[in-house]
N, C-alpha and C positions, 0 to 999 in steps of 0.2 A: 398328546404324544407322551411316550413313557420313555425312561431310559431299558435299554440292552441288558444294562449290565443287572443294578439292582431293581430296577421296577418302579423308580419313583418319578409323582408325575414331572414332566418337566414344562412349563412357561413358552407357549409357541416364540419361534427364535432365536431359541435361547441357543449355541452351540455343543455346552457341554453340561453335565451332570453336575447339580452344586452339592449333593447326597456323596457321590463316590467320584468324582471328577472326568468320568468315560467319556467320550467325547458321542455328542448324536448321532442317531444315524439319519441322515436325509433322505428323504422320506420321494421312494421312486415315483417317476410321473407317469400319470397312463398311460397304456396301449392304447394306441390311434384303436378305436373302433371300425364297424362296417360303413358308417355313413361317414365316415374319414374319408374312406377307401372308393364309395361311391363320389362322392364329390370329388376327392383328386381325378376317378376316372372319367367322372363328365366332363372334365375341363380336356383333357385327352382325346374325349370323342369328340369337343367341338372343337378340336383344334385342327380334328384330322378332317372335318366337315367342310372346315374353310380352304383346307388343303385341294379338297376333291375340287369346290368353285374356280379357284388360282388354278387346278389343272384344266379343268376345262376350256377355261378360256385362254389357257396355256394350245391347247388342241386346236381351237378355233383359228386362230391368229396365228399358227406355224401352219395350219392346214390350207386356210386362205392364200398365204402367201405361196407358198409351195402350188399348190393347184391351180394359183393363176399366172405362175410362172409355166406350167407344165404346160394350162393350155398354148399359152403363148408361143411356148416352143414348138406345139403342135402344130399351128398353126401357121409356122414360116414365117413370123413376123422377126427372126433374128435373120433373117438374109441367109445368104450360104454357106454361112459358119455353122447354123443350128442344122444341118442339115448334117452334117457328120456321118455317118457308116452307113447313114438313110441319104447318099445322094444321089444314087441310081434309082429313086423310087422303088427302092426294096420293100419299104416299109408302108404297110398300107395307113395311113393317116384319114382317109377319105372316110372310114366307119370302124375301124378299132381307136383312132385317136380320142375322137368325142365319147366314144363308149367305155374306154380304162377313165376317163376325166370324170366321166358322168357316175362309174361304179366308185371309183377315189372320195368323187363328194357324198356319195351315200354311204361310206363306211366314216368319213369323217364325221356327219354331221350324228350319226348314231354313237359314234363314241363322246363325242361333246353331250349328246341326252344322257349317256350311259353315267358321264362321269357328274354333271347337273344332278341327274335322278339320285346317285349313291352319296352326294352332298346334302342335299334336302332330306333323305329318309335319315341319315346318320344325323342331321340339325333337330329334326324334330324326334330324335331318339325311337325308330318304328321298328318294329322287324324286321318287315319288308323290308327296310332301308340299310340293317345290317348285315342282311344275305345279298342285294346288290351291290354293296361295297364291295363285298368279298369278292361276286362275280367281276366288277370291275377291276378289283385286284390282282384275279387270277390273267386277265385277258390283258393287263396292265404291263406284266412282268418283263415282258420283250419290247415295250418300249423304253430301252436303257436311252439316258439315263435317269431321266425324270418320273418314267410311268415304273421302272422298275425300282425307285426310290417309293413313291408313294404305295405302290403296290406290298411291296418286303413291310413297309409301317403299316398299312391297313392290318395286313394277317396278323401281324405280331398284337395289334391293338385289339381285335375282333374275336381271333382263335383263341381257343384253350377252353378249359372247365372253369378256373378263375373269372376269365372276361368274361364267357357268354353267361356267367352269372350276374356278374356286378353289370352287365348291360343290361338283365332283366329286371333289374333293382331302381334302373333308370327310370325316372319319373319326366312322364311326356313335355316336352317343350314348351314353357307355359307364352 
């Protein structure tokens, strides 16, 4: 290291100039690099990976619950309280009840694969797996307030020219 002012060497250390008394200059630290920036983004995208698993099984187990209440109430097993604005036998239960239950669990059980799938492909850092996030993301949005939380962080983590590059940079899940 030299001094600023006249040029002479100085002794790593050392504060100031013992030639002309100037005080050092400290000497800047570098700029984080690309593989800085990659690695803090990996730890980003596994974090948002474990996210997608905790939602899924977030989905399972409010869907579960929920749909076997539903049937139940379809079903007439709450006496004549569940019966409510359906006590005249307005409401056909006899084959739309099991059929809105039976479509409920097949849209449940494909969002739990959807949000499974978009955890594994972002785990093992695939493409595939960061265009199904998205997709889950976008289809995410309207379930406030959980699906529309993970949803707003996916794009945010996923989109842009920055990301979809440093995600390309990503090195497959060893």
């Amino acid at each position: 290291m030299f001094c600023s002012g006249c040029g002479h060497a100085l002794p790593p250390g050392q504060g100031f100039c013992s030639h002309c008394g100037r005080p050092a200059v400290v000497a800047v630290p570098a700029v984080p690099g690309l593989q800085f920036q990659v690695q803090n983004y990996a730890g980003k995208v596994r974090a948002l990976s474990v996210c997608w698993f905790v939602y899924a099984g977030l989905i399972g187990f409010t869907g579960l619950i929920g749909l076997t209440f539903a049937n139940a109430f379809l079903a007439g097993h709450f006496g004549d309280w569940a019966h409510g604005p359906w006590g005249n036998n307005s409401f056909p239960r006899e084959w739309l009840g099991p059929a809105l239950i039976h479509f409920l669990w097949i849209v449940t059980v494909g969002r739990v694969i959807l949000a499974v799938v978009a955890g594994w492909g972002l785990m093992e850092r695939t493409q595939w797996g960061r265009i199904v996030a998205i997709v889950a993301a976008v289809l995410s949005l309207l379930k406030f307030p959980f699906g529309t939380a993970i949803g707003i962080w996916t794009l945010v983590v996923l989109l842009g020219y920055q990301n979809t590059t440093l995600y390309e940079q990503l090195e497959p899940h060893p």
